[in-house]
C-alpha positions in Angstrom: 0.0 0.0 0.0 2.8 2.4 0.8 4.5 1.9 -2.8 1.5 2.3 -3.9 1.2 5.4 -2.4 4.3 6.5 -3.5 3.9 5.6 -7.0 1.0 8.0 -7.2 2.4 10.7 -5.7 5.8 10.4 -7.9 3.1 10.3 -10.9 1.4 13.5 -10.0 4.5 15.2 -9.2 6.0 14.3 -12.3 3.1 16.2 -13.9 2.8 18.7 -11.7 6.1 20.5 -12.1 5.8 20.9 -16.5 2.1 22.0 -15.9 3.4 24.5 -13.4 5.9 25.3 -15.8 3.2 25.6 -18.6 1.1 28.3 -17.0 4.1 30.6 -15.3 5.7 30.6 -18.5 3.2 31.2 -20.8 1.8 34.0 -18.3 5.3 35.6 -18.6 5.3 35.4 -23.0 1.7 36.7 -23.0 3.1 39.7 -20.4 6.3 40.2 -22.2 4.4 41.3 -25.5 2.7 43.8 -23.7 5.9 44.9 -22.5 7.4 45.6 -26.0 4.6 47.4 -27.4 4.6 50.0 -24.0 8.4 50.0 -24.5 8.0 51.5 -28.2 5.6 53.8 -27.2 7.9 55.5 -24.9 11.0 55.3 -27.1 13.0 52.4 -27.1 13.4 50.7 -30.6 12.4 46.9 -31.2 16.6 45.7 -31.3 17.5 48.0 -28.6 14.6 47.0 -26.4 15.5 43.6 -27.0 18.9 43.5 -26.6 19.5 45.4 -23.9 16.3 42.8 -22.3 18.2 39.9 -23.3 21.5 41.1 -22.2 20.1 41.4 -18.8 18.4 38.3 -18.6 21.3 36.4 -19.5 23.1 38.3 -17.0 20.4 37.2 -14.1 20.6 33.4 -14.9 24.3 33.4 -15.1 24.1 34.7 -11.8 21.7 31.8 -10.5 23.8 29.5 -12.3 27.0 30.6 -10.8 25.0 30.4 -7.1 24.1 27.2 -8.2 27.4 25.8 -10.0 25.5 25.1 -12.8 27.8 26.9 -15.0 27.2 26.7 -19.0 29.3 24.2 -20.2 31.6 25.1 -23.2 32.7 22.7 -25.6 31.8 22.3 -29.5 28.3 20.9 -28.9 27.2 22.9 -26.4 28.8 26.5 -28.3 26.5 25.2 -31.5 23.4 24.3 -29.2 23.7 28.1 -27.7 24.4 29.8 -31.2 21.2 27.9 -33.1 18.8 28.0 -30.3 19.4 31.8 -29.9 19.4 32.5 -33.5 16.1 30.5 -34.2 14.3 30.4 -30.8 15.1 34.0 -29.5 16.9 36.5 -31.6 15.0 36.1 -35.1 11.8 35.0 -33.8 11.7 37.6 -31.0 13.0 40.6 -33.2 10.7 39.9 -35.8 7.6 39.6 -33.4 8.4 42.6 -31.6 8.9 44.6 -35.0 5.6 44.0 -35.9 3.7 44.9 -32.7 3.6 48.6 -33.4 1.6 47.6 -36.8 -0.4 44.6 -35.9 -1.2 45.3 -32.0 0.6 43.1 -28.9 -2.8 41.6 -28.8 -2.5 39.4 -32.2 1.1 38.7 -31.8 0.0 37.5 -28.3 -2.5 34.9 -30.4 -0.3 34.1 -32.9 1.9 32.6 -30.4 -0.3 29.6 -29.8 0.5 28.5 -33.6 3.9 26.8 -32.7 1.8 23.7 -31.4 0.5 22.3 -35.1 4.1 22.7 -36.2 5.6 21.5 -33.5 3.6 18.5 -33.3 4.0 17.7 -37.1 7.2 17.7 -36.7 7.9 15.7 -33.2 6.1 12.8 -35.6 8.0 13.4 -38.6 11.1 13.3 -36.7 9.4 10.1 -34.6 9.9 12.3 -31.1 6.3 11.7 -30.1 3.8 8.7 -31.3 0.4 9.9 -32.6 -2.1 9.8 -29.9 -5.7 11.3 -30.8 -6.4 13.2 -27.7 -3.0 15.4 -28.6 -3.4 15.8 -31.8 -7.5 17.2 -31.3 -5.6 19.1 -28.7 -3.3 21.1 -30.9 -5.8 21.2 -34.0 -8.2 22.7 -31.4 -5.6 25.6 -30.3 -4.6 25.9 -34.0 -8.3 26.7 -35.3 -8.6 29.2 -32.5 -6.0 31.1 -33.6 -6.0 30.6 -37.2 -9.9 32.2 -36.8 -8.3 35.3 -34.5 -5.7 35.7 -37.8 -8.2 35.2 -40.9 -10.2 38.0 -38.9 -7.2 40.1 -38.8 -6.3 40.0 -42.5 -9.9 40.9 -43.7 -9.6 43.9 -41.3 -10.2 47.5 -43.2 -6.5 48.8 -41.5 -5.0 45.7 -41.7 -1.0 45.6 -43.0 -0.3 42.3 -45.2 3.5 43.0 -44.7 3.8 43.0 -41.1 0.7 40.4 -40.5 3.3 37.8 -42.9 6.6 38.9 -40.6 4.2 38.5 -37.4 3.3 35.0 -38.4 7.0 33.8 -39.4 7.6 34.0 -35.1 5.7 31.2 -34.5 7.2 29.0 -37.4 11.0 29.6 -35.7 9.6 29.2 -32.6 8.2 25.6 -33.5 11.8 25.4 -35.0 13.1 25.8 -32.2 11.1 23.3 -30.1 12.5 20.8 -32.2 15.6 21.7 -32.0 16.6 22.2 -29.0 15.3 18.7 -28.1 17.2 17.0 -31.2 20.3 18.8 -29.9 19.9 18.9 -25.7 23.8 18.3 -25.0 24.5 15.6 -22.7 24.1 16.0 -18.9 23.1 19.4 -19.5 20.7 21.3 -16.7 18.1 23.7 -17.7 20.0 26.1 -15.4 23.5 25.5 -16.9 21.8 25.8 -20.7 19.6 29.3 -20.4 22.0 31.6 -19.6 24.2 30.3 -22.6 21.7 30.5 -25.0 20.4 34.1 -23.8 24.3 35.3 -24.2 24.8 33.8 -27.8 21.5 36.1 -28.3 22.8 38.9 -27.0 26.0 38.4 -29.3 24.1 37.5 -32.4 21.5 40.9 -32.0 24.6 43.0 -31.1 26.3 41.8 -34.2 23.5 42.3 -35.8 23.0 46.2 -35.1 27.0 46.6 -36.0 25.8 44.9 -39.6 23.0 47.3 -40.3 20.9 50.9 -39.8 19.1 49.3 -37.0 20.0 50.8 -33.5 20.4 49.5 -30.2 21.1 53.4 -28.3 18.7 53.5 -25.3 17.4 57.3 -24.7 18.7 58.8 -21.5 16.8 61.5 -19.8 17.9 62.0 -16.1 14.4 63.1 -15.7 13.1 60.0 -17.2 14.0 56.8 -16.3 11.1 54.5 -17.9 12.5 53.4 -20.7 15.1 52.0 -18.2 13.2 50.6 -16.2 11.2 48.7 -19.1 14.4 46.9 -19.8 15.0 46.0 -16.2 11.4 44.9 -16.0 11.5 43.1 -19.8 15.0 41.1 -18.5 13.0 39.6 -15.3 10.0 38.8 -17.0 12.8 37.1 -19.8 14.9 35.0 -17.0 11.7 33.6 -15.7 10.5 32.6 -19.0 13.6 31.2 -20.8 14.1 29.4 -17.1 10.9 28.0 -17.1 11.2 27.3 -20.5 13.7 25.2 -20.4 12.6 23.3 -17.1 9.4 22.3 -19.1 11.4 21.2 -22.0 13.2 18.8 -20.0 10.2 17.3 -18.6 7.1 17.7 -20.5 9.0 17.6 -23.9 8.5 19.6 -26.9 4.8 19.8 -27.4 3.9 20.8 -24.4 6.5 23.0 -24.7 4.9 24.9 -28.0 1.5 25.5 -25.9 3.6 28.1 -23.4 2.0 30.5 -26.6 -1.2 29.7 -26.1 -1.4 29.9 -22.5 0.7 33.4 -23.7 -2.5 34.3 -25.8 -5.4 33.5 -22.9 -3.2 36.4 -20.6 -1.5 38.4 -23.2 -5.2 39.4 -24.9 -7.2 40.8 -22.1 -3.9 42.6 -20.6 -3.8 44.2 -24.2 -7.3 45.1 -23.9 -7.8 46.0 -20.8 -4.6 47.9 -20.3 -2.9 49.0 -23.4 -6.5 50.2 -25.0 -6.5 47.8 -27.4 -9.7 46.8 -29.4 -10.6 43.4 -28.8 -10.0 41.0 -31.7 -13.2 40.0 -33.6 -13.8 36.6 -33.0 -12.3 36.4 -29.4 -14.2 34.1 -27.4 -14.2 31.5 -29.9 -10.5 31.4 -30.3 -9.6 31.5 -26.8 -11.8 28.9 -26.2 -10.9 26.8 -28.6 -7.2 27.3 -27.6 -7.9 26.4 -23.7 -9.5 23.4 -24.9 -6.5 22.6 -26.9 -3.8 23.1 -23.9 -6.4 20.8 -21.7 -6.3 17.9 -24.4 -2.5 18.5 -24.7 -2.1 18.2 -21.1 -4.3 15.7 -20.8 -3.2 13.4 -23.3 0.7 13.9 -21.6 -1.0 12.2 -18.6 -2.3 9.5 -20.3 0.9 8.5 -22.3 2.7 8.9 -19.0 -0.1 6.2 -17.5 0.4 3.5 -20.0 4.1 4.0 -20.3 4.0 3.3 -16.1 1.9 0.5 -16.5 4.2 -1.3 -19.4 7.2 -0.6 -17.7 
């Protein structure tokens, strides 16, 4: 009776701690949208907002990881895992989302974020990661129709830009890029703690280098009587340690379609914060797509549980 006992609460622990995972960090992306679009608004560019953000956050974890000696390791694999991952999973995919959130509104990108979950998923079973199981896949096709309604609304708007709708919805495909990545190419005995920091530094480098490159600047404005747009970053670098953490805590343990869903639990919080504090108009179509992409991180979540059962009882 005891092992029994013991068993079960191993199990729900086991699931406990990604699900955890799932909501804190999704809250944090659907906050950190938000975030970028008041950031423009008082001065601070896209790349410099993100940068300097980045820069910071990278600078909190190594921190923790140095507390913690759980430093990033550095060796061939590890220097590729950091470069890719930051080039695909935060630099592009980030500088392009927040680019477009002075034209499309934080409140779509925050949707379009729960898009990674279809592509993820596709290809976890391309690349034989996951097994099909139905409940999963009605999961993410549930989250996927929400927000493909949210955008097909968008793009027959009267104001709507094409341009920056297109470079909005290229995030989510690096992002799901990412996801699969990053599990391919985990390096061995790595923590989530040691692996974070080291990937938010190769960011740092790459959008750095990437300001050097080109027109786009990275100068923060500096007004002794105001200090918001410093602050921003400072706030924008603990909302990114938290969520690159988290992020890769749940992709150690819930794997990378769970993973993909930290956008749609982005979208459920991101939306109404958008709305209700940012003055945004509420997307047409709303309550259907947020429905349908609740339902779809409850399948999802669900069917993790399930697989988790079987594979218990097998074993």
């Amino acid at each position: 009776m005891n092992d029994s006992l013991k068993q079960t609460s191993i199990h729900k622990t086991t699931w406990l701690v990604p699900f955890v995972c799932l909501l804190a960090g999704g809250a944090l992306t659907g906050i950190s949208t938000n975030m970028a679009k008041y950031a423009i608004d008082v001065g601070l560019t896209p790349l410099g907002f993100l940068f300097w953000s980045i820069t910071g956050a990278a600078v909190i974890l190594f921190m923790i990881a140095l507390i913690r000696k759980e430093l990033p390791p550095l060796n061939a694999r590890s220097l590729e895992y950091y470069f890719v991952a930051a080039l695909v999973s935060v630099a592009a995919a980030n500088l392009l989302l927040f680019s477009a959130i002075p034209h499309v509104g934080a409140g779509f990108v925050a949707l379009i974020l729960s898009l990674p979950p279809l592509l993820t998923y596709l290809g976890a079973l391309i690349l034989r990661i996951e097994q099909f199981y139905i409940v999963r896949a009605l999961g993410v096709i549930a989250a996927l129709i929400g927000a493909g309604a949210l955008a097909v609304h968008k793009f027959s708007a009267p104001d709507s830009s094409v341009f920056w709708i297109l470079i909005a919805l290229c995030g989510p495909v690096l992002l799901a890029i990412g996801n699969i990545y990053r599990t391919l190419r985990w390096p061995d005995k790595a923590s989530s703690g040691a692996l974070a920091p080291g990937m938010l530094l190769a960011a740092a480098l790459l959008l750095g280098l990437f300001s050097m490159m080109s027109d786009f600047s990275i100068a923060v404005p500096l007004d002794l009587e105001n200090w918001l747009p410093l602050s921003m970053i400072a706030i924008q670098a603990g909302v990114f340690a938290g969520q690159f953490l988290l992020l890769f805590l749940l992709q150690k343990t819930g794997g990378p379609v769970l993973l993909s869903l930290l956008g749609a639990v982005g979208a459920i919080v991101g939306v109404p914060v958008a709305i209700f504090l940012q003055g945004e108009s509420p997307p047409e179509g709303l309550f259907l797509g947020a429905t349908l992409i609740a339902i779809g991180v409850a399948l999802v979540t669900w069917g993790g549980v399930k697989i988790s059962k079987v594979k218990e009882e097998v074993s």
